[in-house]
C-alpha positions in Angstrom: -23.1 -36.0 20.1 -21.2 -39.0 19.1 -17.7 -39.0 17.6 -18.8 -39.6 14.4 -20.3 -36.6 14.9 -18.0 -34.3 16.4 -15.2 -35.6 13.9 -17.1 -34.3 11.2 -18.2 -31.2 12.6 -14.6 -30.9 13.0 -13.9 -31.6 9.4 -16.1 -29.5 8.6 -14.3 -26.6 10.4 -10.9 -27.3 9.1 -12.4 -27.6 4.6 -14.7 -24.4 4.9 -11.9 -22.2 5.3 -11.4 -22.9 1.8 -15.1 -21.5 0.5 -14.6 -18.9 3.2 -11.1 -17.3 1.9 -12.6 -17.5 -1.8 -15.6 -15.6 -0.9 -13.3 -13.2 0.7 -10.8 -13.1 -2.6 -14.0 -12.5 -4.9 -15.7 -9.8 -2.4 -12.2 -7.5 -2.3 -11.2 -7.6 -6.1 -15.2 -6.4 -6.4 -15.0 -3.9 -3.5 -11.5 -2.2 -5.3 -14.1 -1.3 -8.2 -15.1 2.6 -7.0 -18.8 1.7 -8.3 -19.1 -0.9 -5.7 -17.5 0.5 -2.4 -20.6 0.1 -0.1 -20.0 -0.2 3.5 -21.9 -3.3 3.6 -19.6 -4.8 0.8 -16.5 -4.5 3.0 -17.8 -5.9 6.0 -19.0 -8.7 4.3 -15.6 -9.7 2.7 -14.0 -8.4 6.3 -16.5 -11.4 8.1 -15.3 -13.7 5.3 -12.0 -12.9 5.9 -12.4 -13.1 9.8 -14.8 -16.6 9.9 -11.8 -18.4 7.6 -9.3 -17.2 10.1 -10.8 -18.2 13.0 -11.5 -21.7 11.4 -7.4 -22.6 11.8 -8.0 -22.0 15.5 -11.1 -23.3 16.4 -10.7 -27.0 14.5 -7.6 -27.5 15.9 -9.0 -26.8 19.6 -12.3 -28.8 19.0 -10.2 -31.7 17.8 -8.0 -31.9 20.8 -11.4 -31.5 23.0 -13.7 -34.0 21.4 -10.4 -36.2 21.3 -11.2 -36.8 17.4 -7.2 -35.7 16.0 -6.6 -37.6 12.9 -3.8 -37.9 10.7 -6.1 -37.4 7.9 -6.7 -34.4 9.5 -3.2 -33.2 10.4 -2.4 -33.4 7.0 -6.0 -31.2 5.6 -5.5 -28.9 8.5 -2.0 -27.1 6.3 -3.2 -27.9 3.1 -6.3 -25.4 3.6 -3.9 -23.3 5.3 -1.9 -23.2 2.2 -5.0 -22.4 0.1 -5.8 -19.0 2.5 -2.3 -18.0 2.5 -2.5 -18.1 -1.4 -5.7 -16.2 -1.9 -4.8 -13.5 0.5 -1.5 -13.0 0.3 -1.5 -11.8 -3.2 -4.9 -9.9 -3.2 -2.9 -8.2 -0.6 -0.4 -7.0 -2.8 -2.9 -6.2 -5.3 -4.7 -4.3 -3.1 -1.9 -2.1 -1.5 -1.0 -1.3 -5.3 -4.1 0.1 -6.2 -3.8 2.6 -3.1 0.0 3.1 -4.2 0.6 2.3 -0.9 4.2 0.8 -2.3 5.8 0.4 0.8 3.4 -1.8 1.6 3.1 -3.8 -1.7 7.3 -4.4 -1.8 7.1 -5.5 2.0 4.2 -7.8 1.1 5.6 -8.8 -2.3 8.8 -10.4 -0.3 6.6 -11.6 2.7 4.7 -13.5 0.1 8.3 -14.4 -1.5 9.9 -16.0 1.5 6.5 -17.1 2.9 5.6 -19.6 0.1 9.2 -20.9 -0.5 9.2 -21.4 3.3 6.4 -23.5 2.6 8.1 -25.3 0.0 10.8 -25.9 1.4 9.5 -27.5 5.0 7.3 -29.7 2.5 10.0 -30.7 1.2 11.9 -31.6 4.6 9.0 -33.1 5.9 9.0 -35.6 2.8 12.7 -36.4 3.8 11.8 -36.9 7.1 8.6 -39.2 6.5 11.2 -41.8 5.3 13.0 -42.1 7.9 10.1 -41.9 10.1 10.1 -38.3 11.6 7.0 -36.9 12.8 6.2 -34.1 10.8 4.6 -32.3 13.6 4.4 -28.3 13.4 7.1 -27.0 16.0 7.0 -23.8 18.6 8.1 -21.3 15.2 5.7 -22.8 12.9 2.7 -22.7 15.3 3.8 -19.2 16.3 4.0 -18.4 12.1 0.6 -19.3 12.3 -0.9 -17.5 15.1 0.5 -14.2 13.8 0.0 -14.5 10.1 -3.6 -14.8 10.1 -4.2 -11.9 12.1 -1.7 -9.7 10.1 -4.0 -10.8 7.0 -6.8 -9.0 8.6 -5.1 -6.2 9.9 -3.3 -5.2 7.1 -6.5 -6.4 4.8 -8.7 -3.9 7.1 -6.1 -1.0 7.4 -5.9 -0.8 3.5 -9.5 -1.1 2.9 -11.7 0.0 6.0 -14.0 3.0 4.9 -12.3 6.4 6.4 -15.0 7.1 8.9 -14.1 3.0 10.7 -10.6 3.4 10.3 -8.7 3.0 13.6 -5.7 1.0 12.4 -2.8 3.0 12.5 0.2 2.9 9.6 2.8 1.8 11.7 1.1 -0.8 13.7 0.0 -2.4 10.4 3.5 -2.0 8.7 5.5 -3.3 12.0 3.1 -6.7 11.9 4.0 -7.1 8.3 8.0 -6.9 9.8 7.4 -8.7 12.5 5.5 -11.6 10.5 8.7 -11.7 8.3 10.9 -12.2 10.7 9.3 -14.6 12.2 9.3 -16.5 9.2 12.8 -16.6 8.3 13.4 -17.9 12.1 11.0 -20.7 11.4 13.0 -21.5 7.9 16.1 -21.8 9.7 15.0 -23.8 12.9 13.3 -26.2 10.2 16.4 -27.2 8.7 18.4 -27.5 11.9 15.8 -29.9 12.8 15.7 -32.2 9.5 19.8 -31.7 8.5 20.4 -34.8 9.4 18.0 -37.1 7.4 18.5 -34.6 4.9 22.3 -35.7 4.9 21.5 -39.0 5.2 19.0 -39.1 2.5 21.7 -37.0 0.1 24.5 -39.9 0.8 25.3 -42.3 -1.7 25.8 -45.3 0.4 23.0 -44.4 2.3 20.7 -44.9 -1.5 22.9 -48.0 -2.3 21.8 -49.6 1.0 
């Protein structure tokens, strides 16, 4: 396999997580629909769901093993992430709604708040940093972010929607990742900032613009 290869096999990986989340977006707005709750249905949006998860991991991982990290691609790889986080995020407020599951729906409704202004805002810091030359790299929080909020997606995702006679997640566990997710979060908004005050400082003083 030559590197030509293996890069875009890896590329691969990293844009079909888009596709995969909209197939997943389409299949559980038609799966709320009473008429068209068929067990096969679900598990086909669940395997969605699960196949554009995965993809975050697995492109990263054959990147670093093939040796083929680019910065093309360490710029794609959050973008995509940004297109699953807005798909799901807000089809899982949707759906917790239509089970009046409201707990759920305000938890999400403010994980999905803080989540995408997060986003926004380390965007934003990583902007100021680039002129000064800071690598934008994804720290310990942001990585750890990562690894928990695509698995909350589809726990939370398969807890609300899961036909009765599969269902094994259980409230609490699914409400408590939710929590934990959002904590996490916050910690990764604050440790952001610490890390880009200073160019942000700089970039905010006047001599500093004059020069």
């Amino acid at each position: 396999m030559s590197k030509k290869s293996k890069l875009a096999f890896v590329t691969f990986l990293t844009f079909v997580r888009f596709p995969l989340v909209l197939l997943f977006f389409a299949g559980a707005i038609v799966y709320t629909n009473p008429e068209h709750r068929s067990t096969w249905l679900f598990f086909l949006t669940f395997a969605a769901l699960i196949l554009s998860a995965l993809t975050d991991l697995f492109d990263g991982y054959f990147a670093r093993k093939f040796k083929v990290v680019t910065q093309f691609g360490a710029h794609v790889d959050p973008l995509m992430d940004k297109f699953f986080y807005l798909a799901s995020l807000p089809l899982l407020i949707f759906v917790t709604a239509i089970n009046e599951h409201f707990g759920y729906s305000i938890a999400m409704l403010i994980l999905t708040l803080i989540f995408l202004a997060r986003d926004q805002w380390v965007t934003f810091l990583r902007s100021i940093g680039a002129i000064y030359n800071i690598s934008g790299q994804a720290n310990w929080s942001g990585k750890l972010r990562t690894a928990l909020n695509f698995p909350m997606i589809c726990v939370v995702y398969y807890f609300e929607e899961a036909p009765a006679h599969l269902q094994f997640v259980p409230a609490p566990f699914a409400f408590a990742f939710v929590a934990v997710t959002l904590v996490i979060t916050i910690i990764s908004l604050f440790i952001y900032t610490k890390h880009y005050w200073p160019y942000l400082r700089k970039a905010a003083s006047v001599d500093t613009f004059d020069d």
